[in-house]
LUMZA-77832 format. One line per 10 residues: number of its first residue (from 1); their letters; for each residue x, y, z of N, C-alpha, C, O. Coordinates in pm, 1 decimal, padded with zeros to 6 digits, always signed. Layout:
BEGIN
NUM	A	X/Y/Z/X/Y/Z/X/Y/Z/X/Y/Z; ...
//
This chain:
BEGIN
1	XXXXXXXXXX	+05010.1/-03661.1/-04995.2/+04937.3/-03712.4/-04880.7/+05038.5/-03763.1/-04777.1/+05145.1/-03819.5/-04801.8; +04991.0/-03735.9/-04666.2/+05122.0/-03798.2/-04564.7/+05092.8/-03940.0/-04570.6/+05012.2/-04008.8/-04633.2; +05207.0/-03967.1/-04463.8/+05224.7/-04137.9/-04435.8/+05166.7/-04121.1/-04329.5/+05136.8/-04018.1/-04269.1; +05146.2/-04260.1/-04300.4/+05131.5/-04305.0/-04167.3/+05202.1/-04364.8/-04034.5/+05229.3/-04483.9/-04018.7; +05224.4/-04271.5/-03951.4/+05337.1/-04288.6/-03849.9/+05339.0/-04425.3/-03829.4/+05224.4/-04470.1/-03824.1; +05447.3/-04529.6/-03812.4/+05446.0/-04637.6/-03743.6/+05406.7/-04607.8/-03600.0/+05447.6/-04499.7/-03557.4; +05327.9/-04690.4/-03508.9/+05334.3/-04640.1/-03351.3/+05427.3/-04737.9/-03336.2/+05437.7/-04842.8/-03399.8; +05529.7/-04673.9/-03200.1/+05583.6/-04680.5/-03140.4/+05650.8/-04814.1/-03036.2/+05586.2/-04834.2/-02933.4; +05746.5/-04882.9/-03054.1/+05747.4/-05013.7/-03000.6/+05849.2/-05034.8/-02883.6/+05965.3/-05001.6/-02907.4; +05821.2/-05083.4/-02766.0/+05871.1/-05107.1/-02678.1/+06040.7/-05158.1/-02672.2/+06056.7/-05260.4/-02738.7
11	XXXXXXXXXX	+06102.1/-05133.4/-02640.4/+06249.2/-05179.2/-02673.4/+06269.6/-05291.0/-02561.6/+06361.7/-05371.9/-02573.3; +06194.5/-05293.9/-02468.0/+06203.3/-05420.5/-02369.5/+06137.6/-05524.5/-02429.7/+06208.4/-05616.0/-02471.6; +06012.1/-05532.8/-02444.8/+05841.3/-05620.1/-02423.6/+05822.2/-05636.8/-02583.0/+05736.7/-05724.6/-02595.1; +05873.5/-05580.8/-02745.2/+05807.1/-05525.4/-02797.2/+05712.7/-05534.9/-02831.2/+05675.4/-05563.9/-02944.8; +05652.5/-05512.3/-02739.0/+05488.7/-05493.7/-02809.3/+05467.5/-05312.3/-02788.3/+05508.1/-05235.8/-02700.8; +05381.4/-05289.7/-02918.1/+05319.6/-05130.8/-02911.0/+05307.8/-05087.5/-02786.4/+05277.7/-05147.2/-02683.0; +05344.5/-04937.2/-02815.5/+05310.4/-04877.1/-02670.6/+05197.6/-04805.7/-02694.9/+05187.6/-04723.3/-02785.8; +05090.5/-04841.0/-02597.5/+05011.4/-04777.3/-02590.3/+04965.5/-04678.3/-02468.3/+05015.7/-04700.0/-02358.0; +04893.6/-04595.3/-02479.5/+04906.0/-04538.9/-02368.8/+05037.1/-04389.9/-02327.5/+05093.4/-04303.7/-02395.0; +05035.8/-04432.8/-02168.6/+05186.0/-04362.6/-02177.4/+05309.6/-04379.7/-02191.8/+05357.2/-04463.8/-02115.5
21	XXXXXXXXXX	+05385.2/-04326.9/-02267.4/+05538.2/-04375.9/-02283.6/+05657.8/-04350.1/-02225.0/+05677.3/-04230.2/-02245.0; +05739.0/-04390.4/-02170.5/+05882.2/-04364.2/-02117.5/+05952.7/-04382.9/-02157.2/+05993.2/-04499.2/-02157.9; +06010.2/-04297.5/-02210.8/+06096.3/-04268.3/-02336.8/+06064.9/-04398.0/-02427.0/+05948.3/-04413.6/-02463.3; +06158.5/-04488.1/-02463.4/+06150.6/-04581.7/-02577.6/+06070.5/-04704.2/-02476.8/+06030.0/-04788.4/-02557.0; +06047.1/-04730.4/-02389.9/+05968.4/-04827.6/-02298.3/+05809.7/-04783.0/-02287.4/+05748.3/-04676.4/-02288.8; +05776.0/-04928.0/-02275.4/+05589.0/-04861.2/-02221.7/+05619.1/-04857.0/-02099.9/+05715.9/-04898.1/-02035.9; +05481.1/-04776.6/-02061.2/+05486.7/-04739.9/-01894.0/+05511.2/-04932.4/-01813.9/+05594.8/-04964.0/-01729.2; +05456.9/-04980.0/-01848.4/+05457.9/-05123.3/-01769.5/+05598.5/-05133.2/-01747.9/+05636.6/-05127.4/-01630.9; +05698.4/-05149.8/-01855.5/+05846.9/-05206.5/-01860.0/+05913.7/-05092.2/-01747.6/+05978.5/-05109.4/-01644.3; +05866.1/-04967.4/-01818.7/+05967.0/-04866.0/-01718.2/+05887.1/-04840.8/-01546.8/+05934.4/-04767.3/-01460.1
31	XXXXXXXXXX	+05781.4/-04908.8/-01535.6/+05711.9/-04933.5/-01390.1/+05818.1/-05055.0/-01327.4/+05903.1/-05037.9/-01240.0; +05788.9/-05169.7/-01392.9/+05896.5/-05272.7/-01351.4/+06025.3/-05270.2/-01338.4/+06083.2/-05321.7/-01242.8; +06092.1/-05200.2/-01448.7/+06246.2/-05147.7/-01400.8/+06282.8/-05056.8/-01289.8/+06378.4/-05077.7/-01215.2; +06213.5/-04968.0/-01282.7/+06213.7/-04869.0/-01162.5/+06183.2/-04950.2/-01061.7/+06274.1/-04954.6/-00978.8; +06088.1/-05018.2/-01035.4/+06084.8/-05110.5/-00879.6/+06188.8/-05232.4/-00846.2/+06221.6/-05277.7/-00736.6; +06219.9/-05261.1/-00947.4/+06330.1/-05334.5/-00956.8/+06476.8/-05236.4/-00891.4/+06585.8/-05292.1/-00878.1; +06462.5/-05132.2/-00866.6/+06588.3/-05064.6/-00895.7/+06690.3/-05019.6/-00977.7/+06808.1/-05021.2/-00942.0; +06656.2/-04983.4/-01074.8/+06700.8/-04961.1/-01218.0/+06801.1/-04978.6/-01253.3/+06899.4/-04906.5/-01270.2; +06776.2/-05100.1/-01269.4/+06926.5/-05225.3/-01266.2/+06933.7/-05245.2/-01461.0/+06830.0/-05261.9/-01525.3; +07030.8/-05240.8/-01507.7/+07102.1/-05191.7/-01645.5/+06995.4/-05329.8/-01757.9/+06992.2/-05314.7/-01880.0
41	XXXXXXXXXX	+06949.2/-05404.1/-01716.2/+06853.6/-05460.6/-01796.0/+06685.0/-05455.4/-01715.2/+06635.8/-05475.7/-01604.2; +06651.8/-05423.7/-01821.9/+06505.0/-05452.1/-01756.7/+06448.0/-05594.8/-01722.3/+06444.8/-05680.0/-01811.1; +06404.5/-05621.7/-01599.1/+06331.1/-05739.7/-01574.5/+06238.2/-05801.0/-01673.4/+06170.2/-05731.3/-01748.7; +06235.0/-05929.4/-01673.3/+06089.7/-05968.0/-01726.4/+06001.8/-05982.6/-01637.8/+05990.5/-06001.6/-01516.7; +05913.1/-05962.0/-01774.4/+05751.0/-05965.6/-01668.4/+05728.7/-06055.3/-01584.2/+05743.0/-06161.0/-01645.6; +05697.0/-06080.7/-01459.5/+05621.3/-06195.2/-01385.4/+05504.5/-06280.8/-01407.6/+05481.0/-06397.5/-01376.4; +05410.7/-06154.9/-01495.3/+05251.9/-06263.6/-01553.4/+05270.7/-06254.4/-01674.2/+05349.8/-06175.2/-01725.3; +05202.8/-06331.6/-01732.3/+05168.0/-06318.8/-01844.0/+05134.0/-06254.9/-01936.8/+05059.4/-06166.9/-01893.7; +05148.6/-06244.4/-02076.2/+05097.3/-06106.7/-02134.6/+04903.5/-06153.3/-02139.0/+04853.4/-06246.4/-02075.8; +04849.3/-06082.9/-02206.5/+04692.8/-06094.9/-02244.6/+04671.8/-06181.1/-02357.8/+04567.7/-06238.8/-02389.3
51	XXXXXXXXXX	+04795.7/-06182.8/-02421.1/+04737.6/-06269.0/-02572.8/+04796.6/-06387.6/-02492.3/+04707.5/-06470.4/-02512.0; +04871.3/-06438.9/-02428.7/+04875.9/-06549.8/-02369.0/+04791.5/-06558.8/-02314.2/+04730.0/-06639.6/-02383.7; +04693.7/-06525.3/-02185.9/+04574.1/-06584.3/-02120.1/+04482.6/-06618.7/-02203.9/+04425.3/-06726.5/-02188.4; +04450.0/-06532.2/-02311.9/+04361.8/-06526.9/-02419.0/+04408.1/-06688.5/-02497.7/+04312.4/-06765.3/-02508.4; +04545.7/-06742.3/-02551.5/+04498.7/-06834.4/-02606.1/+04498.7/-06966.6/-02513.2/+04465.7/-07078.0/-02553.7; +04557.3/-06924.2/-02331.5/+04537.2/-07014.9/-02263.7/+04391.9/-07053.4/-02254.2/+04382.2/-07174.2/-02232.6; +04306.0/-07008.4/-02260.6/+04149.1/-06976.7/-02227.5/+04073.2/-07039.6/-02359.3/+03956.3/-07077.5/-02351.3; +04130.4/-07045.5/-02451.1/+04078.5/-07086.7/-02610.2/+04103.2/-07222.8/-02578.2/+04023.1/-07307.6/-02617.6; +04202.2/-07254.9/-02512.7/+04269.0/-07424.0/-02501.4/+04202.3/-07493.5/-02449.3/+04165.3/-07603.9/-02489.3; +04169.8/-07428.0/-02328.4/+04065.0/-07489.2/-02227.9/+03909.8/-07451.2/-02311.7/+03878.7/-07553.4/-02372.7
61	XXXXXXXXXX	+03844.8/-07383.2/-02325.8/+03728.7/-07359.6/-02400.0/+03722.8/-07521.3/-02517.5/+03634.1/-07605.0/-02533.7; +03856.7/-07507.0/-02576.3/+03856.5/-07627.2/-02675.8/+03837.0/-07777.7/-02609.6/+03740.9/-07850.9/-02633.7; +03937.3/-07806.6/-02529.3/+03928.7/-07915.8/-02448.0/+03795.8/-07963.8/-02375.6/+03761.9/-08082.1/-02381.0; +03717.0/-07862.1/-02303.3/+03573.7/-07859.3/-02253.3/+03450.4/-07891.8/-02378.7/+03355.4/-07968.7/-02364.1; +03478.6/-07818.8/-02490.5/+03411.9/-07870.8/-02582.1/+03443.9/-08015.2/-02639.4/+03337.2/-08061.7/-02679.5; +03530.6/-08090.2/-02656.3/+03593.5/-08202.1/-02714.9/+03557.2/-08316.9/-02624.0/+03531.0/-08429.9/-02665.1; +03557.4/-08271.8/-02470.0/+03514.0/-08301.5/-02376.3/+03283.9/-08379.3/-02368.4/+03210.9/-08477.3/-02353.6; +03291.3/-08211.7/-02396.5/+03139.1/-08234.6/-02355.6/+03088.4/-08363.1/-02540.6/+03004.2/-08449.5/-02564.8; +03199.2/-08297.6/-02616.2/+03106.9/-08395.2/-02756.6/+03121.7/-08535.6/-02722.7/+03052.5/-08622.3/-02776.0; +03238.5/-08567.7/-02607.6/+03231.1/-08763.5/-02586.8/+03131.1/-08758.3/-02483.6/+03150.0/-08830.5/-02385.6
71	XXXXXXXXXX	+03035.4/-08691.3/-02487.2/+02952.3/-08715.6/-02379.2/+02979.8/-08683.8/-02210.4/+02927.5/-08747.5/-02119.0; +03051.7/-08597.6/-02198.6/+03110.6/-08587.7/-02069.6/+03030.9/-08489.0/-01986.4/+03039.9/-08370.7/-02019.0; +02964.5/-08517.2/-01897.3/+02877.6/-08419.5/-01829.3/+02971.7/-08314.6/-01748.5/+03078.3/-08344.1/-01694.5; +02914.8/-08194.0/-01750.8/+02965.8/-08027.5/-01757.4/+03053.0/-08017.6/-01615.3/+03154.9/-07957.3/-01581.7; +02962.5/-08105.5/-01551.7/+03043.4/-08090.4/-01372.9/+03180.9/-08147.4/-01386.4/+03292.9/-08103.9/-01359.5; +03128.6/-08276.7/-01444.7/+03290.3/-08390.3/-01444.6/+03424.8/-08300.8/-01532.0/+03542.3/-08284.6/-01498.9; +03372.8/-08269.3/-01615.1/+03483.7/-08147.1/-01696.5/+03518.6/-08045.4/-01599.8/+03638.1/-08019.4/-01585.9; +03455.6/-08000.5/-01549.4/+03523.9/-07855.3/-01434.6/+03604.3/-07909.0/-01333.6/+03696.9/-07853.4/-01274.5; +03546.3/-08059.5/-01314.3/+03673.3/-08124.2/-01209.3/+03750.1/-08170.3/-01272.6/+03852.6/-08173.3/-01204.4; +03768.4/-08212.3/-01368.5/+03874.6/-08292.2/-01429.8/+04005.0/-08150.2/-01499.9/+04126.8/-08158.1/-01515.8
81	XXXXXXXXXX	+03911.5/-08038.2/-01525.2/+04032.7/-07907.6/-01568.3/+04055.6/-07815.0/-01454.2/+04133.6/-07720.2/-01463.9; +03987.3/-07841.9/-01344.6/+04017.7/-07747.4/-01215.7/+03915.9/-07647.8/-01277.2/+03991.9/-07551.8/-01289.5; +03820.6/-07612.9/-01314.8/+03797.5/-07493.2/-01284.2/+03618.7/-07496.2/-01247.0/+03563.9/-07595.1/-01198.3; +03564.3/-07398.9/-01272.9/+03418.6/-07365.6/-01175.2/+03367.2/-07429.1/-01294.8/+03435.2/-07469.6/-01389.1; +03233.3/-07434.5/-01282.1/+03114.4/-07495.3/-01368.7/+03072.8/-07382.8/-01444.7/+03081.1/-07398.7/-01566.5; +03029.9/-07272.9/-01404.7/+03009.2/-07164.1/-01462.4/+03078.8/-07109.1/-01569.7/+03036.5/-07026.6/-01650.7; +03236.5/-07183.6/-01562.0/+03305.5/-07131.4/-01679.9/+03306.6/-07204.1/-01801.3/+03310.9/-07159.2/-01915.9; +03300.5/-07371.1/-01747.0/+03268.0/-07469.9/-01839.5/+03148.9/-07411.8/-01908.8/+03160.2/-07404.0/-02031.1; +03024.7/-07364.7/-01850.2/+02888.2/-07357.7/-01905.8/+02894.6/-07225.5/-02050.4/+02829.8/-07213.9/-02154.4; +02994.2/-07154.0/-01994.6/+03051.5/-07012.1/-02052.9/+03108.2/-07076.8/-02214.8/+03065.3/-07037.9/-02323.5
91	XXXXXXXXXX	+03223.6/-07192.9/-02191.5/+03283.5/-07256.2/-02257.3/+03211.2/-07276.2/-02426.9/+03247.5/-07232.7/-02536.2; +03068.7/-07382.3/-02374.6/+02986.5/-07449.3/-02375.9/+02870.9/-07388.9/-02441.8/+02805.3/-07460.2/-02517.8; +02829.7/-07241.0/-02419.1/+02763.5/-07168.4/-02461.3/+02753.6/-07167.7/-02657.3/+02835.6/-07219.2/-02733.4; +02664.4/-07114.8/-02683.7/+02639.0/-07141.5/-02856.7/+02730.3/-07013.6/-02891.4/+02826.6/-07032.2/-02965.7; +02696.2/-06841.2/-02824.2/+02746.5/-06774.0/-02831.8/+02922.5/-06798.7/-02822.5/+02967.2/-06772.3/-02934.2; +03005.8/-06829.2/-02752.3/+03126.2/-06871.0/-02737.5/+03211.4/-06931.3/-02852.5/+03316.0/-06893.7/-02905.5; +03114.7/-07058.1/-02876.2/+03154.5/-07102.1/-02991.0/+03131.5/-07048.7/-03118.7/+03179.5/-07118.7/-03207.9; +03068.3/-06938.0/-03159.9/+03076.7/-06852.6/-03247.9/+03201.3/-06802.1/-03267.4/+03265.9/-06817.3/-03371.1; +03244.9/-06729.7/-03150.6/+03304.7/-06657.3/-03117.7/+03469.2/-06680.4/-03153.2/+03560.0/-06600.3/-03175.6; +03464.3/-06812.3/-03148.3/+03588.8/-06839.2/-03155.4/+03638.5/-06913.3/-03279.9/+03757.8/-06941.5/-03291.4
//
C-alpha cells in the first residue's frame, strides 16, 4: 500500500502550502518577496496570520463573556473593548459559546 505524501511546507512562513506553489515557497511568501524586490531574504509578513486573529477573537469573545457574567451590560463591554455591539451580542450568543 503506498504512503502518504507529506504536503509540502513553506521554507519562509512554514506553514503548508496550499494552493499554488513557488517552488519551495507558498504563493503569499513568493508574492511578498517579489514586491519587495527580490531581496536575498524574504520579508515578513505585515498582518497577521489567521490562527492569530482566530485566537485574538477567542480572547475577546472570552473577556466579553467574563464581562457580561459580573453583570456588565452588552453596550458598556463594546465600549470598554472598542468594538461594535453586534459583535459583543455575536460573542454572547448560546451558539458561540458552544462553539468554542
Amino acid at each position: 500500500m503506498p504512503t502518504r505524501k507529506e504536503p509540502p511546507i513553506c521554507t519562509s512562513c512554514h506553514q503548508e502550502i496550499k494552493g499554488r506553489r513557488r517552488g519551495d515557497r507558498c504563493n503569499a511568501c513568493h508574492l511578498r518577496w517579489h514586491r519587495a524586490g527580490r531581496p536575498a531574504e524574504v520579508p515578513a509578513p505585515t498582518t497577521p496570520s489567521n490562527q492569530q486573529r482566530a485566537t485574538e477573537a477567542d480572547e475577546r469573545a472570552n473577556t466579553a463573556r467574563v464581562l457580561a457574567a459580573l453583570g456588565r451590560d452588552p453596550e458598556d463591554i463594546a465600549k470598554d473593548l472598542n468594538l461594535s455591539s453586534r459583535s459583543i451580542r455575536r460573542y454572547l450568543s448560546p451558539s458561540r459559546r458552544q462553539a468554542c
